[in-house]
C-alpha positions as CSV (number, residue, x, y, z in Angstrom):
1,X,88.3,114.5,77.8
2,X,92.2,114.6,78.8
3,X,91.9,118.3,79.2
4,X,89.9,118.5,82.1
5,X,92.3,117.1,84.0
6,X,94.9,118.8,86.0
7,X,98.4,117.5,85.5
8,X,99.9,115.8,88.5
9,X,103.0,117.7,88.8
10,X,100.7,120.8,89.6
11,X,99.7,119.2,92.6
12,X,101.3,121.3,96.0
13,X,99.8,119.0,98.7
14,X,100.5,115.6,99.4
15,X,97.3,114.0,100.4
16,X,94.1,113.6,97.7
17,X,90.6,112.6,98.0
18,X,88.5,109.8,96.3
19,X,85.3,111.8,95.6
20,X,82.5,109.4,94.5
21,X,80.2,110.7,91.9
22,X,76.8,109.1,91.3
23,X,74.9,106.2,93.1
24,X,73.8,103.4,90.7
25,X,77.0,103.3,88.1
26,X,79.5,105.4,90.4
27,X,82.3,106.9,88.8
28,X,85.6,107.6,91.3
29,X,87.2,110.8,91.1
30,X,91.0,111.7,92.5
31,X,91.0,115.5,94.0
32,X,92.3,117.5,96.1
33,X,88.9,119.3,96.4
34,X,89.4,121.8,93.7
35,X,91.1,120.1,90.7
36,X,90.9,116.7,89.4
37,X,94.2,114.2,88.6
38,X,92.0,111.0,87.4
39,X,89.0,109.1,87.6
40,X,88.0,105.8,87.4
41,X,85.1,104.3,86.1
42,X,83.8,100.9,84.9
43,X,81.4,99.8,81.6
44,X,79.5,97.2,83.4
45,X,78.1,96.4,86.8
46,X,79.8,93.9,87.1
47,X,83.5,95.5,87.8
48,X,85.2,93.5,85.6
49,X,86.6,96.2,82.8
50,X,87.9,99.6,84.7
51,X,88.4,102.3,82.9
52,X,91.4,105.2,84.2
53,X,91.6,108.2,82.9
54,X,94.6,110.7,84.4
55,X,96.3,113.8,82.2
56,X,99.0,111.2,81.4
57,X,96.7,108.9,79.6
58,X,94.1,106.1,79.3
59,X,94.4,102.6,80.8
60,X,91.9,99.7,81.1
61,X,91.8,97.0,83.7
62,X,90.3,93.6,82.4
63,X,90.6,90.2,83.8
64,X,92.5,87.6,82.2
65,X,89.5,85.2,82.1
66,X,86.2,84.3,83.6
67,X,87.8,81.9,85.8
68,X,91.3,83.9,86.2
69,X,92.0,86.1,89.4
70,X,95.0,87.6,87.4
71,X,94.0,91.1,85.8
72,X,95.9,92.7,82.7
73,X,96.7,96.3,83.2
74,X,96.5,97.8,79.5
75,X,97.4,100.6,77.9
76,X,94.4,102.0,76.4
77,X,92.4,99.4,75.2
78,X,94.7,96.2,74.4
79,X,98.5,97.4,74.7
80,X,99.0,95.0,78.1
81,X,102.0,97.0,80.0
82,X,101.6,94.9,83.5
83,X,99.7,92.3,85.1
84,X,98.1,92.5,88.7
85,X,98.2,88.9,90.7
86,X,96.5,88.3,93.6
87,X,97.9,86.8,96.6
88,X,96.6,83.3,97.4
89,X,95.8,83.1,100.9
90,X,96.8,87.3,102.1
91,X,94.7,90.3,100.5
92,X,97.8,91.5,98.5
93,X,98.4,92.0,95.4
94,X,101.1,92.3,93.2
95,X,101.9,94.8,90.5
96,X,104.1,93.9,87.8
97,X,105.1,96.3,85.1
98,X,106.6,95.2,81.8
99,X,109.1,98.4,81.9
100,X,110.6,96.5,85.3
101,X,109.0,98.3,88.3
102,X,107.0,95.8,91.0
103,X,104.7,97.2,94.0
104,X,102.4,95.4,96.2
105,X,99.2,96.7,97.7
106,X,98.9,95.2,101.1
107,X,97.2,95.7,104.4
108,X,99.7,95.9,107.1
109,X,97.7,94.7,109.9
110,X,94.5,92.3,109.9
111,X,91.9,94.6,110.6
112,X,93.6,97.4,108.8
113,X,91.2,100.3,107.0
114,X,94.5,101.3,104.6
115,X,96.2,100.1,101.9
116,X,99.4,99.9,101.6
117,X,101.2,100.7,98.4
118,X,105.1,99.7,98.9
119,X,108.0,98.8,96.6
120,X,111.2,96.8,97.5
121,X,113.8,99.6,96.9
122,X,111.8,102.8,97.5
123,X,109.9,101.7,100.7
124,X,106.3,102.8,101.3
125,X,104.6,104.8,98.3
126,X,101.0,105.3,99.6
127,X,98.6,105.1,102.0
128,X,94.8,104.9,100.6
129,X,92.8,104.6,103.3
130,X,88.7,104.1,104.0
131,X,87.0,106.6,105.7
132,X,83.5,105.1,107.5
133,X,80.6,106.7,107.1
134,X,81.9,109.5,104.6
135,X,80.0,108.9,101.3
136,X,81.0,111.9,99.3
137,X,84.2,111.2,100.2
138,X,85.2,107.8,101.4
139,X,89.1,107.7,100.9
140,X,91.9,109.5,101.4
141,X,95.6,109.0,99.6
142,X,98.5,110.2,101.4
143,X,102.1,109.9,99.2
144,X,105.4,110.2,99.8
145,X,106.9,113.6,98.9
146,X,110.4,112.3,98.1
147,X,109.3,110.0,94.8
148,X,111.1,110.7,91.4
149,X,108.2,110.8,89.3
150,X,110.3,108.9,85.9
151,X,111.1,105.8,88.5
152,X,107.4,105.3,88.7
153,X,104.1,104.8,86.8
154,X,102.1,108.1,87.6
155,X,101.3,108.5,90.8
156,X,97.2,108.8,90.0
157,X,97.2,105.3,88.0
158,X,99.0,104.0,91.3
159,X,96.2,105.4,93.2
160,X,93.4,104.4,91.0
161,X,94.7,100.8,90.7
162,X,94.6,100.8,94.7
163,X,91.0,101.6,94.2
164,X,89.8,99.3,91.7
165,X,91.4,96.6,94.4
166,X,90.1,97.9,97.3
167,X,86.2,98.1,95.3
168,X,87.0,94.0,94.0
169,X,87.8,93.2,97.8
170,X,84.5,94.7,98.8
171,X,82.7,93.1,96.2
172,X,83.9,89.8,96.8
173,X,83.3,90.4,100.6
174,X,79.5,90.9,99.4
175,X,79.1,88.0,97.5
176,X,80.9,85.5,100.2
């Protein structure tokens, strides 16, 4: 399964594509239109266990309880390497890795159709940002060119995570 991705430092552009595959139980592809760096998918309807897949590896996203807001970024299946906090009254939230690096996916501006990847010492990291009315294709990632990959997590898991929150945001708008 690993080998049909493309590894990201193949990548000579600096802006990728969230292709959406399938309708009922969609999986979430990251491309740049002819090779893919990572997809996302989920086991249940319900969005609460993502699954990531990039040439780096496998991570899951699972929430820390029924109740909880906070969701465990693992490793695979149950190696927890950072947790993801939501913001009480904002629509941030925080990334906390247990090797020491922290981002925050935000939305700079209220009605804002991007979010907003940023880290205290390296500024900005990326932009993902909704496209209306494009359902083949309904977001766009733009990155920073100037990132040392080994000060980061991989660039697609960033991307993916930023997806996953931007799909829990939407479902949450839904239900309210």
């Amino acid at each position: 399964m690993m080998n049909e991705y493309r590894a990201f430092d193949q990548l000579r552009t600096y802006e990728l594509y969230i292709a959406k595959k399938g309708f009922w139980y969609p999986d979430f592809e990251l491309t740049d239109g002819q090779y893919i760096y990572g997809r996302l998918s989920y086991s249940s309807n319900f969005k609460r266990y993502a699954i990531i897949e990039t040439p780096s590896g496998k991570w899951t996203i699972k929430r820390k309880g029924w109740f909880n807001r906070t969701l465990f970024l693992n490793q695979g299946e149950e190696e927890t390497i950072g947790t993801l906090t939501p913001a009480t009254w904002k629509r941030d939230f925080n990334l906390q890795m247990d090797n020491g690096f922290e981002a925050i996916y935000l939305y700079k501006k209220i009605f804002s159709k991007s979010l907003v990847v940023t880290n205290d010492k390296l500024g900005d990291i990326m932009n993902i940002t909704t496209k209306a009315l494009n359902f083949k294709q309904p977001y766009t990632i733009t990155f920073s060119q100037t990132l040392q990959q080994d000060t980061i997590p991989p660039i697609p898991l960033l991307a993916l995570i930023g997806l996953h929150i931007i799909l829990l945001r939407q479902q949450q708008a839904a239900a309210s």
